[in-house]
KOLZA-235181 format. One line per 10 residues: for each residue y, z, x of C-alpha. Coordinates in steps of 0.2 Angstrom, whole numbers, plus 5000, padded with zeros to 4 digits. Example, Ala and Ser with C-alpha at 12.3 -4.5 7.8 and 13.67 -1.06 7.14 Angstrom:
REM residues 2
4978 5039 5062; 4995 5036 5068
This chain:
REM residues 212
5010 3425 5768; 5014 3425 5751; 5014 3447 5751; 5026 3446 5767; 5039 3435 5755; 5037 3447 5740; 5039 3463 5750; 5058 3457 5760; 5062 3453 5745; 5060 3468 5738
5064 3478 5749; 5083 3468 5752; 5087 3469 5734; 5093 3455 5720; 5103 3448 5734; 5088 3442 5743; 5081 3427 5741; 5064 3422 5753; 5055 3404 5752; 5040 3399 5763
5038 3381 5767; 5024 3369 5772; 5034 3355 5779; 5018 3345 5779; 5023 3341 5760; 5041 3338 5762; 5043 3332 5743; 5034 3347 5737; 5037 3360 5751; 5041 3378 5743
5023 3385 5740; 5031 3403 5735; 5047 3411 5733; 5056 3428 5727; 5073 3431 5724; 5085 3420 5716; 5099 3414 5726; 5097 3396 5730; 5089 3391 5713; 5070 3387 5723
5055 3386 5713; 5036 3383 5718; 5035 3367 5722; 5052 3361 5724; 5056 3351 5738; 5063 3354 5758; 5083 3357 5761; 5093 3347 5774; 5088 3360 5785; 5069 3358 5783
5075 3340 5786; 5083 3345 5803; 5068 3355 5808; 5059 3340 5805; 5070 3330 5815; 5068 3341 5832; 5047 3343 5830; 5041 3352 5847; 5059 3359 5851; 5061 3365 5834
5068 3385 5836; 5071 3397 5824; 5087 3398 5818; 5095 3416 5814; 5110 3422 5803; 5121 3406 5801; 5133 3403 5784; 5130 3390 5773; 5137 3388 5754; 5126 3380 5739
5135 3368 5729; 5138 3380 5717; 5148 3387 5728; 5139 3404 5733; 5141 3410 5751; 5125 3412 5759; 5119 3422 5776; 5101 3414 5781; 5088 3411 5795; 5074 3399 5795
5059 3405 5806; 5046 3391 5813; 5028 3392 5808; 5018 3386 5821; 4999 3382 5820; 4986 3386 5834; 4992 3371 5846; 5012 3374 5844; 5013 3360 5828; 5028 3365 5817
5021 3366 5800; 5031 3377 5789; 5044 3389 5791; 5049 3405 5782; 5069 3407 5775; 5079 3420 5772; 5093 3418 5759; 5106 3431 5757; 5121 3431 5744; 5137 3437 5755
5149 3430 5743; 5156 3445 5736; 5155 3451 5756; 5165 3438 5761; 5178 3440 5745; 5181 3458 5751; 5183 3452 5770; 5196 3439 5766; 5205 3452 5754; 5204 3466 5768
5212 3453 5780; 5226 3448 5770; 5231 3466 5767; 5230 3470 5787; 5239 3455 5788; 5229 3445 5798; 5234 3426 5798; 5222 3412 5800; 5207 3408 5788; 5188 3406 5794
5182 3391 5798; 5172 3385 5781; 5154 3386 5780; 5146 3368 5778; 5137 3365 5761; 5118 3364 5758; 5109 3354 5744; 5096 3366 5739; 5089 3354 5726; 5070 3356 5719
5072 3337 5721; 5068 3328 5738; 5077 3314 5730; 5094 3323 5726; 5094 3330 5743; 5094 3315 5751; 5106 3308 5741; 5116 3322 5745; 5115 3320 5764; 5119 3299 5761
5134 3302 5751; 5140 3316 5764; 5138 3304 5777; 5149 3291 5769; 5163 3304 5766; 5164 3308 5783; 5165 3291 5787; 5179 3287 5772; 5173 3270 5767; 5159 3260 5757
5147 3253 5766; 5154 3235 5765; 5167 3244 5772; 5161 3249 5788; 5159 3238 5805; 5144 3236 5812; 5145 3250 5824; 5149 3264 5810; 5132 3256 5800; 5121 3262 5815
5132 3278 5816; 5128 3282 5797; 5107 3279 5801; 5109 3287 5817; 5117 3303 5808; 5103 3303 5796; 5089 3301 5806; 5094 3316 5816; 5095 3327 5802; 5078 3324 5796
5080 3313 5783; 5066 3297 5788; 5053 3310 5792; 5053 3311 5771; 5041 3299 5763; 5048 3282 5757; 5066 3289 5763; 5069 3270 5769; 5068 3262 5751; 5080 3276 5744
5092 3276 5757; 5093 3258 5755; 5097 3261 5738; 5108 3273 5737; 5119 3261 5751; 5119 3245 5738; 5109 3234 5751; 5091 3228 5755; 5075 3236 5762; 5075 3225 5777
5093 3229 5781; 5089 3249 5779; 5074 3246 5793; 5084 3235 5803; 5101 3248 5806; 5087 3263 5807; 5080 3252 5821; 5096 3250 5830; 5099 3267 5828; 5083 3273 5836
5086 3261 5847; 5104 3270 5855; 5096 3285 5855; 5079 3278 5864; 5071 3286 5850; 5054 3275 5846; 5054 3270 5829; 5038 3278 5820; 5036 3268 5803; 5024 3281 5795
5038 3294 5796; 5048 3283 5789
């Protein structure tokens, strides 16, 4: 498919930017990209959104046209299209990454000048990072945000909450995820697989340690 990700490319323009995945290598899933909007490279690692596509196997669907912003802070239009193999497996996708920030400048000015009041809603932010370690990160710290509080600082129930959040967005189904989670929380190995157990356990999700 590498020719299909060359020609969108070039036939969108240097605001294009088109990555093919193979999710079976979540560390190292980008195996060709053209265009330079998200900073990809061959070889670099899966998104949060990979993660969630992941996360929702069979019932994985495309996903078309939705905003997101890069942590540089560029506004992006993409899709993500499922790759399927010959039984229905999920086991890439094909993404689409178009840079609408000067679009969205000259939307917000036009708005203010017609006088229309009230601001879109704000586009969540994706860690595009070549790094499977720095996107996971990512989504840890995000989590703790939201939840405004260290983890000794949270009660047992917001503990399962923080797991439960992140093994719905994919983030377990990345080799040793676990150990770096645990990490990146300040607590132990055992205590990681213990609140990802409980988590999967609310959700009646069985726990699958080779994903994990």
């Amino acid at each position: 498919m590498t020719p299909v990700v060359d020609g969108i490319a070039a036939t969108l323009g240097p605001l294009c930017e088109v990555v093919l995945h193979d999710y079976r290598r979540p560390e190292a899933s980008v195996v060709a990209v053209a265009g330079s909007v998200t900073g990809r490279t061959v070889g670099g690692a899966m998104s949060e959104i990979g993660m969630r596509v992941l996360a929702r196997g069979a019932e994985a669907a495309d996903d078309l046209n939705y905003l997101t912003r890069t942590r540089g802070g560029r506004l992006v239009k993409s899709s993500t299209m499922v790759l399927r193999d010959s039984a229905g497996a999920v086991f890439g996708a094909l993404c689409l990454n178009l840079d609408v920030t000067a679009v969205g400048q000259v939307h917000s000015l036009l708005g203010t000048l017609a006088g229309l009041d009230g601001a879109p809603a704000e586009p969540p932010t994706t860690t595009f990072g070549n790094d499977i370690d720095s996107v996971v990160d990512a989504l840890v710290d995000a989590h703790q945000v939201r939840q405004r509080g260290s983890w000794a600082e949270l009660d047992r129930a917001e503990r399962v909450e923080l797991f439960r959040g992140l093994d719905a967005r994919g983030v377990f189904a990345v080799r040793r995820a676990v150990e770096q989670v645990a990490a990146r929380l300040g607590i132990s190995r055992a205590s990681a697989y213990h609140y990802l157990s409980l988590a999967r356990a609310a959700t009646g999700t069985t726990p699958d340690g080779g994903s994990a």
